[in-house]
N, CA, C and O atoms as a Tinker XYZ file with bonds, in Angstrom:
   296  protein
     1  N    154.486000   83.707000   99.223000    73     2
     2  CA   153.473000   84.366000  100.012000    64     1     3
     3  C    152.697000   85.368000   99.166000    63     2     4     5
     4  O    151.474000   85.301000   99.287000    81     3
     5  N    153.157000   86.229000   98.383000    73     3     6
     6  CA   152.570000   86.834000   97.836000    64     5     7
     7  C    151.863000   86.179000   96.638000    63     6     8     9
     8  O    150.783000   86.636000   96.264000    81     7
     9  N    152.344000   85.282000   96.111000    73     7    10
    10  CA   151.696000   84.404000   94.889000    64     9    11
    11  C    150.202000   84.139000   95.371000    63    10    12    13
    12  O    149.227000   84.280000   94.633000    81    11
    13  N    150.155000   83.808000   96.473000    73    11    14
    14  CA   149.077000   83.116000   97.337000    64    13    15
    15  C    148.228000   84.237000   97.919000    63    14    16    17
    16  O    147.051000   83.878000   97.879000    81    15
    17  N    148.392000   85.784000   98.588000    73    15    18
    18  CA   147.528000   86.448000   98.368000    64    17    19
    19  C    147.143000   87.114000   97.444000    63    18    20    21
    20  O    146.170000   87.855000   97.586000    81    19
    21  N    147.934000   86.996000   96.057000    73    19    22
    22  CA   147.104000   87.755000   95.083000    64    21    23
    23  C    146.315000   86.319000   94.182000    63    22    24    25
    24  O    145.991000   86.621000   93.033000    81    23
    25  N    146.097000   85.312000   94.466000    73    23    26
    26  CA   145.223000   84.327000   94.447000    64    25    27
    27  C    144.039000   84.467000   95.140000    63    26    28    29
    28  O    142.986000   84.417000   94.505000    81    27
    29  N    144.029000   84.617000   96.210000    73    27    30
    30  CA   143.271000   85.517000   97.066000    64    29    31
    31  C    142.530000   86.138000   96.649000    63    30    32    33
    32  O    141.384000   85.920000   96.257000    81    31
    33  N    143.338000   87.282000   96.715000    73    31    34
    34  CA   142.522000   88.647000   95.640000    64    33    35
    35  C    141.776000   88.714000   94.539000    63    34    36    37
    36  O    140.749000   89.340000   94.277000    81    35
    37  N    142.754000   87.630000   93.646000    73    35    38
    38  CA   141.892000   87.383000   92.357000    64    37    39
    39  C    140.522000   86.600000   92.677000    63    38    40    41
    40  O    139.479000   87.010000   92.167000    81    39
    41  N    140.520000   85.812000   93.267000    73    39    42
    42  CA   139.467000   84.985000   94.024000    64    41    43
    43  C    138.245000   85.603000   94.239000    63    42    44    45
    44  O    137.159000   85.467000   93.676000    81    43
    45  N    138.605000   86.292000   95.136000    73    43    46
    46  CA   137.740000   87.433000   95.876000    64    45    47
    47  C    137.173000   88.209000   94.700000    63    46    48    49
    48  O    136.022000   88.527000   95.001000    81    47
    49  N    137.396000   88.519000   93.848000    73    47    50
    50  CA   137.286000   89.991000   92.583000    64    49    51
    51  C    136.565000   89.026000   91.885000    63    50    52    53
    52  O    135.763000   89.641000   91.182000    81    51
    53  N    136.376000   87.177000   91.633000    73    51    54
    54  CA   135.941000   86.946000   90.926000    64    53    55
    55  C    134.660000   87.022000   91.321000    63    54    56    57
    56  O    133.777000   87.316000   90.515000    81    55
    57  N    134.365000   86.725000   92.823000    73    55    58
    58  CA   133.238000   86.557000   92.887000    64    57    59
    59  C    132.571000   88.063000   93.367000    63    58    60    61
    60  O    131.382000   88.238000   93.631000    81    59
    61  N    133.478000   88.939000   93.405000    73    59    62
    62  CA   132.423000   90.127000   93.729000    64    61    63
    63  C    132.049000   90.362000   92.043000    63    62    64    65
    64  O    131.338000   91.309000   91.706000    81    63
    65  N    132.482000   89.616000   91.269000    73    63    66
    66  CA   132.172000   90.379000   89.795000    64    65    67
    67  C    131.107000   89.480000   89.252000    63    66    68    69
    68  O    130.415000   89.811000   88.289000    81    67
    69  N    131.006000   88.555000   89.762000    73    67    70
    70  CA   130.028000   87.648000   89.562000    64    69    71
    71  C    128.699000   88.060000   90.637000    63    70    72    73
    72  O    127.539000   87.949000   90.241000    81    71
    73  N    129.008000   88.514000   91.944000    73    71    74
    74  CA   127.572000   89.044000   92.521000    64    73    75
    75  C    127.619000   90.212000   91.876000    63    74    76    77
    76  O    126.568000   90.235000   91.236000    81    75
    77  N    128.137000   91.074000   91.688000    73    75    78
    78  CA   128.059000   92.802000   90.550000    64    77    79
    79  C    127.085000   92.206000   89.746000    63    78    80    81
    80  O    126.014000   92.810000   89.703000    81    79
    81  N    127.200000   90.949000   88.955000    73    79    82
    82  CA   126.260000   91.163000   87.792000    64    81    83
    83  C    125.298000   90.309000   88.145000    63    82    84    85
    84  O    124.423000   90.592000   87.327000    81    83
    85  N    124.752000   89.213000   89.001000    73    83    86
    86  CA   123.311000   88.960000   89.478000    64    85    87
    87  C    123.096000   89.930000   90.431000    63    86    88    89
    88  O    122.319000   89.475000   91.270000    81    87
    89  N    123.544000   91.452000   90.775000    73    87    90
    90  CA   122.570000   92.015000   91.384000    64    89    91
    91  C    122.052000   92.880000   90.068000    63    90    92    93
    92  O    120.896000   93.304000   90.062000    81    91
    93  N    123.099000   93.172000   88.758000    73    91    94
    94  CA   122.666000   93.684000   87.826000    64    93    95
    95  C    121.027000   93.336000   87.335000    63    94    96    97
    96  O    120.074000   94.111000   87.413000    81    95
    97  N    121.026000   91.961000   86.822000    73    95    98
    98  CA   120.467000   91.096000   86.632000    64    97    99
    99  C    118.858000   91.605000   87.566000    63    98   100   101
   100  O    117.796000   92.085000   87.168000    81    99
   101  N    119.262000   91.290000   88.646000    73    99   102
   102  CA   117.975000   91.163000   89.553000    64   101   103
   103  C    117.734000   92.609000   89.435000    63   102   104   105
   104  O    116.505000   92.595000   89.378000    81   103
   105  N    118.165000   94.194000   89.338000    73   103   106
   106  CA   117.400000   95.557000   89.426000    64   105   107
   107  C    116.279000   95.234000   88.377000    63   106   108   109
   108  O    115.081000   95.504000   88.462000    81   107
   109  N    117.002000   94.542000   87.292000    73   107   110
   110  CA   115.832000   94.364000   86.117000    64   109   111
   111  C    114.564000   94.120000   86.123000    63   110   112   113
   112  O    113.533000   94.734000   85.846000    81   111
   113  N    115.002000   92.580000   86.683000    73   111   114
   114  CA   113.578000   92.173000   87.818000    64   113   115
   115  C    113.192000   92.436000   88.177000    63   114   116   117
   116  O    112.049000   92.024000   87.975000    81   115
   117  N    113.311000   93.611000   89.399000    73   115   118
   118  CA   112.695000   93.838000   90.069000    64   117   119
   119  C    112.135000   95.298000   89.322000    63   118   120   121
   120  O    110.923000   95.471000   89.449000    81   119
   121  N    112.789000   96.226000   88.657000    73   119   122
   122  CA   111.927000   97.239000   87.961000    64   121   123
   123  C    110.581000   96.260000   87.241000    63   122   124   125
   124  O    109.389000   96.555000   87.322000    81   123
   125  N    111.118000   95.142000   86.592000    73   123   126
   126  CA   109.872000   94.854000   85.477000    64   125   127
   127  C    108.800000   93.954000   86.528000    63   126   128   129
   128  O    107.811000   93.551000   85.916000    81   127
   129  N    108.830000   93.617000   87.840000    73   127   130
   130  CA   107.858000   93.259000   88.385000    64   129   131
   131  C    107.022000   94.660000   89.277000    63   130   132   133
   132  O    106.001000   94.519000   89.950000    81   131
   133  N    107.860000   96.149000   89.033000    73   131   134
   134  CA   107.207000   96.744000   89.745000    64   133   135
   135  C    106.408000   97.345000   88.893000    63   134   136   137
   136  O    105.480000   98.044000   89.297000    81   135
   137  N    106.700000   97.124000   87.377000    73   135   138
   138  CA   106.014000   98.031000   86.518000    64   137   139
   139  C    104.798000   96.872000   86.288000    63   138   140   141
   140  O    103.727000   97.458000   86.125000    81   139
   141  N    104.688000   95.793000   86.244000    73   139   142
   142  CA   103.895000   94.555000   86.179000    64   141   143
   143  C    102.539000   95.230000   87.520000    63   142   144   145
   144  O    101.333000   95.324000   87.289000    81   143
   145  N    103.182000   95.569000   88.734000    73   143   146
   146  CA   102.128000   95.586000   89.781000    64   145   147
   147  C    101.740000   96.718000   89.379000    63   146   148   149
   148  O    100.516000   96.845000   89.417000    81   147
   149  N    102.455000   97.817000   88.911000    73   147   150
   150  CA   101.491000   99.445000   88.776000    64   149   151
   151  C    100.396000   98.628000   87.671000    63   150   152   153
   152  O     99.210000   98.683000   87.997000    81   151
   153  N    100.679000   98.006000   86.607000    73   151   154
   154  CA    99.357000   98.045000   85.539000    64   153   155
   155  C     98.546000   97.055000   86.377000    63   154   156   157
   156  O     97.408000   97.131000   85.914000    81   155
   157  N     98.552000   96.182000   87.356000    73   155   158
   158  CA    97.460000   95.436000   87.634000    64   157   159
   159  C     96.825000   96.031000   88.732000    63   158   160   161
   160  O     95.818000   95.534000   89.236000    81   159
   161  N     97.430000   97.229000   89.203000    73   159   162
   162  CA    96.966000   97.889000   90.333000    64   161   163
   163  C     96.062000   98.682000   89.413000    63   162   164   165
   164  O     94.963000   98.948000   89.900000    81   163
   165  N     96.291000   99.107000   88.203000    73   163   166
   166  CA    95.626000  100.598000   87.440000    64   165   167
   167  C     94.401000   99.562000   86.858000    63   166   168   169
   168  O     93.358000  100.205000   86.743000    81   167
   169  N     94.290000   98.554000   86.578000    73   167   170
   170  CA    93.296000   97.735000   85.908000    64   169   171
   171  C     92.406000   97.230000   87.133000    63   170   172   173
   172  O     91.226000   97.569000   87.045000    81   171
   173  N     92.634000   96.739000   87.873000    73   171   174
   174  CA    92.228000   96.686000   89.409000    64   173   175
   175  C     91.207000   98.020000   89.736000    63   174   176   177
   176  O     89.987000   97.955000   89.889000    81   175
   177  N     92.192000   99.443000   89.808000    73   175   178
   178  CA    91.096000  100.164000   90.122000    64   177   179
   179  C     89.964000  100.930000   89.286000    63   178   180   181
   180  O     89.236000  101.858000   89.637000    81   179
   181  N     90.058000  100.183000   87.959000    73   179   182
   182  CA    89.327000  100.530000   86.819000    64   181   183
   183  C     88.513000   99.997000   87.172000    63   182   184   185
   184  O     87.444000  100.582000   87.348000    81   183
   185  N     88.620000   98.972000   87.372000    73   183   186
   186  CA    87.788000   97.227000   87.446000    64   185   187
   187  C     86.732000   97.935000   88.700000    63   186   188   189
   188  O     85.503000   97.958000   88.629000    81   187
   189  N     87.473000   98.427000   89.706000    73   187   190
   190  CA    86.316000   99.028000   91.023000    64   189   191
   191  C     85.685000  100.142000   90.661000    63   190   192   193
   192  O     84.757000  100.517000   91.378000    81   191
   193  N     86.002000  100.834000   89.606000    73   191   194
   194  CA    84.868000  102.087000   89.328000    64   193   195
   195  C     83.838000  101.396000   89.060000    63   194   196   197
   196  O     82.752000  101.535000   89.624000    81   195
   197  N     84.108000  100.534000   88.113000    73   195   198
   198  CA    83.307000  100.376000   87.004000    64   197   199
   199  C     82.308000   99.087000   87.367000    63   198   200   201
   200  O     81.307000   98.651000   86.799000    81   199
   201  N     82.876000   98.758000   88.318000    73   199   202
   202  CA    82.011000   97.934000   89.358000    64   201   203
   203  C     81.102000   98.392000   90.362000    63   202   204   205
   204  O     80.000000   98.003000   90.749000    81   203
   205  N     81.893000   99.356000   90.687000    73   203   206
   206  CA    81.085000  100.578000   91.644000    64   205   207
   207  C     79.714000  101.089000   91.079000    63   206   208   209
   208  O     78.583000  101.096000   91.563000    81   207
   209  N     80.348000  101.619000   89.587000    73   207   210
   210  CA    79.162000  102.514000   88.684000    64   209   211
   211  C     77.940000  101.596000   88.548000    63   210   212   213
   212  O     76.763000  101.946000   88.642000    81   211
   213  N     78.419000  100.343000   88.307000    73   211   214
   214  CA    77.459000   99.423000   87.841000    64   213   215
   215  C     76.292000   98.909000   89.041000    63   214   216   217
   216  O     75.065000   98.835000   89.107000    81   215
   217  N     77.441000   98.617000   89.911000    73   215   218
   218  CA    76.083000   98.382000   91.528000    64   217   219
   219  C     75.278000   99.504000   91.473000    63   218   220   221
   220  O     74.057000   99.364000   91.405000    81   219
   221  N     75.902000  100.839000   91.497000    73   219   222
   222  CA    74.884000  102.155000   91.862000    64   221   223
   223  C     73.952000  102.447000   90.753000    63   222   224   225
   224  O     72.818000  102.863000   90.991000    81   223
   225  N     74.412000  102.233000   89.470000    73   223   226
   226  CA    73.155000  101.759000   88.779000    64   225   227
   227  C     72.347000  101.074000   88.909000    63   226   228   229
   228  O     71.273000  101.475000   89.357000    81   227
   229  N     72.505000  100.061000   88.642000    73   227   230
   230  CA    71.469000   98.891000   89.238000    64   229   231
   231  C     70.581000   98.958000   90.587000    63   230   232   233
   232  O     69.485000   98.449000   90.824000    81   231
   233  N     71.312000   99.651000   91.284000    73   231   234
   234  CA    70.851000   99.976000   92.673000    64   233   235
   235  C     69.506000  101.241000   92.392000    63   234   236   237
   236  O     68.416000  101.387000   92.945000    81   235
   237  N     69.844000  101.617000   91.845000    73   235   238
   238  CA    69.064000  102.970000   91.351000    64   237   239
   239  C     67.709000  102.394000   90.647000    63   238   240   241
   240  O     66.574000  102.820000   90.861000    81   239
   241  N     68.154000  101.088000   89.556000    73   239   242
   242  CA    67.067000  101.264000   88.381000    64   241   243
   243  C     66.258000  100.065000   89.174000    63   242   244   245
   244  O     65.046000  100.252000   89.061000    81   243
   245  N     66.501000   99.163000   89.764000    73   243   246
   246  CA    65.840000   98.152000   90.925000    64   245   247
   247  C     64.966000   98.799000   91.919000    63   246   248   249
   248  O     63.916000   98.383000   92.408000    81   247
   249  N     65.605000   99.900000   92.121000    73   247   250
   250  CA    64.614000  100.793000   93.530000    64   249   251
   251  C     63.834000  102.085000   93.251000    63   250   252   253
   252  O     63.342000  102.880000   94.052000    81   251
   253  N     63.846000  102.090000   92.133000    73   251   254
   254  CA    62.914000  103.465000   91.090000    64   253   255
   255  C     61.978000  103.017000   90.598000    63   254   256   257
   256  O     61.925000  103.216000   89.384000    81   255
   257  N     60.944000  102.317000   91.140000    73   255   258
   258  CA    59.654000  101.827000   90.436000    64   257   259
   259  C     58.726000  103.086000   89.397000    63   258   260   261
   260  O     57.753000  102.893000   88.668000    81   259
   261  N     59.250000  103.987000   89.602000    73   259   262
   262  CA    59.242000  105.257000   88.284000    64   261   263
   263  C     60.052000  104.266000   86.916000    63   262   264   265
   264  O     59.468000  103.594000   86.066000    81   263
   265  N     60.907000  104.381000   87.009000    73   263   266
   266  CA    61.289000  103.622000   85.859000    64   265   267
   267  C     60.987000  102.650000   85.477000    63   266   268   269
   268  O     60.997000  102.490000   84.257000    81   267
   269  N     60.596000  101.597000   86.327000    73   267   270
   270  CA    59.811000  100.509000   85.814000    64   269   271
   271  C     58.712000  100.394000   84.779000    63   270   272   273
   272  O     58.656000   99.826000   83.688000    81   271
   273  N     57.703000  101.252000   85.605000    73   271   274
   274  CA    56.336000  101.689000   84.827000    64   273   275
   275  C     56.662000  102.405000   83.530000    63   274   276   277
   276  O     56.150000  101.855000   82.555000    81   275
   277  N     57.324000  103.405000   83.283000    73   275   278
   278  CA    57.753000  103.841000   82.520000    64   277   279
   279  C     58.295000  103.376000   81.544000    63   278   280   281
   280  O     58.601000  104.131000   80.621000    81   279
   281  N     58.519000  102.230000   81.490000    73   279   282
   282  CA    58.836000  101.617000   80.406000    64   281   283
   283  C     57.852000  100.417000   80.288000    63   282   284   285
   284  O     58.177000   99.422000   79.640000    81   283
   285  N     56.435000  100.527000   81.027000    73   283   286
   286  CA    55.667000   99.585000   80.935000    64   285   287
   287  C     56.040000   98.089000   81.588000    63   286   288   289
   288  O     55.404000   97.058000   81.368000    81   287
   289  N     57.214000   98.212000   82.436000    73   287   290
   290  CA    57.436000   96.556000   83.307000    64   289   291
   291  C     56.328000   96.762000   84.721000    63   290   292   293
   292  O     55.277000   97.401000   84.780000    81   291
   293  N     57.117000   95.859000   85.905000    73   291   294
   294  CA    55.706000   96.414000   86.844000    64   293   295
   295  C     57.005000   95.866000   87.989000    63   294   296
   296  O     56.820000   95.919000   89.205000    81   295
């Protein structure tokens, strides 16, 4: 009887030691996919300034017929 629950036991210990280390495994993962989303989030909102800046320019030099002339276009 006892042969047979510490079979058991050992059993049991193998596989909590085996999920211990795929949850090891997976924190990794999951840190290096969260550090993956901060840089595409930070390039993302670069990407909208600079998209932003660019419409409101354009917006500006399209609707300023001062500037046009001024550089001799019409």
């Amino acid at each position: 009887m006892a042969e047979v629950a510490s079979g058991a036991v050992s059993a049991v210990l193998g596989i909590i030691r085996n999920e211990a280390l795929l949850l090891g495994d997976v924190q990794g993962d999951v840190q290096f996919i969260k550090e993956e989303m901060e840089s595409i989030n930070s390039f993302l909102m670069h990407l909208a300034r600079m998209d932003c800046n660019n419409c409101i320019d354009l917006y500006l030099y399209r609707g300023n017929p001062d500037i046009h002339l001024a550089k001799g276009g019409f």
